[in-house]
C-alpha positions, 0 to 999 in steps of 0.5 A: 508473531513478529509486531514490529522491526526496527532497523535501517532500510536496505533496499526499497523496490516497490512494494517490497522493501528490505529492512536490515535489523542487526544485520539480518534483512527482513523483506517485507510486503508494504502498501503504497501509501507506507512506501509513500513515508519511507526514509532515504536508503540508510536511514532508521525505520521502525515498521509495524508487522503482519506475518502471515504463515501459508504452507508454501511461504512466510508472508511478511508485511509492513505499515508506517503506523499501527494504525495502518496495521490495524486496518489491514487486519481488519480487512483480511478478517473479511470473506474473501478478502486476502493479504493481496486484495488489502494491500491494493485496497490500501494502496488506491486509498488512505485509510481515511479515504476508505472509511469515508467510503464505508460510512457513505456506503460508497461503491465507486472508488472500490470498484476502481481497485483490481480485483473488486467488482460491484457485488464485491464492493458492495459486500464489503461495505456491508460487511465493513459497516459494523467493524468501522464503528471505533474507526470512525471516531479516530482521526488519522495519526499520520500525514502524507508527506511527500517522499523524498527521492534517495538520488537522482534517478533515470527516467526509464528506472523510475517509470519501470519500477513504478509500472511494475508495482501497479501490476503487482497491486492486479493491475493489467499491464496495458492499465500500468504502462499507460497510466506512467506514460501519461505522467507529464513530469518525468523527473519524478521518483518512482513512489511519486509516479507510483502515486500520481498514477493510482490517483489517475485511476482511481 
């Protein structure tokens, strides 16, 4: 199992990125709310690792904070909920935000993930309440920082890859391009529009 790399982002396109550790690259899966944390493009970063191994792929993820890590572990722990599933749950909602949800029993903003309907966000909490007991006694061990564009980027650029992450988290296209477009400023980077987005939906 590897638990974690450390080396020096390559490539970001999100929701995958590519760590370069001595020379090898690590392409990794990683929620929204980690992409949100990244460095520039040639700076060190050190990710805690899921690796999930299928018959077909070798499925590589990556979190900020093993905190995040933890999280997503104990989600896909879950029936019926996959590595895909967890990642846009975390993805809609900081792992606090989630928390709370399980503590109130709270429906509506999971239902609003892809993916979830109400049976599903209701089983989920139920199944969620007992695991979360530590959870609710831990304070978050990370602040959300905004993120730091690497460089000038065109309009169009930036609006693509932030439509194209929102697909791959199960949105539909149509549900995509229209939350981007209704995004006043557009001289943001992809991970703010990616952001502001999500909150938009959610």
């Amino acid at each position: 199992m590897i638990g974690r790399l450390r080396g020096t982002l390559a490539e970001k396109q999100p929701p995958h990125l590519i760590l370069d550790v001595n020379g090898l690259g690590y392409e990794l899966e990683v929620p929204m709310t980690t992409l949100y944390r990244l460095p520039s493009i040639g700076e060190p970063l050190t990710l805690h690792t899921h690796l999930v191994v299928r018959e077909d792929a070798q499925l590589l993820y990556g979190f900020i904070g093993k905190r995040e890590r933890d999280f997503f572990r104990e989600l896909i722990r879950l029936n019926g909920v996959g590595p895909k599933l967890a990642l846009a749950l975390m993805s809609s909602l900081e792992v606090d935000e989630l928390v709370r949800c399980v503590q109130a029993q709270d429906t509506s903003a999971l239902t609003k993930v892809p993916g979830v309907g109400k049976k599903t966000a209701e089983r989920l909490l139920v199944e969620l309440k007992d695991r979360f007991k530590a959870w609710e006694q831990v304070p978050s061990m990370f602040a959300l920082v905004p993120n730091q564009p690497d460089a000038p980027l065109q309009v169009a650029s930036a609006e693509s890859d932030a439509v194209s992450a929102l697909i791959s988290l199960g949105y539909k296209p149509q549900e995509a391009s229209k939350a981007v477009s209704a995004i006043k400023d557009k001289t943001l980077s992809s991970e703010d529009m990616i952001r502001r987005a999500l909150k938009g939906m959610i």
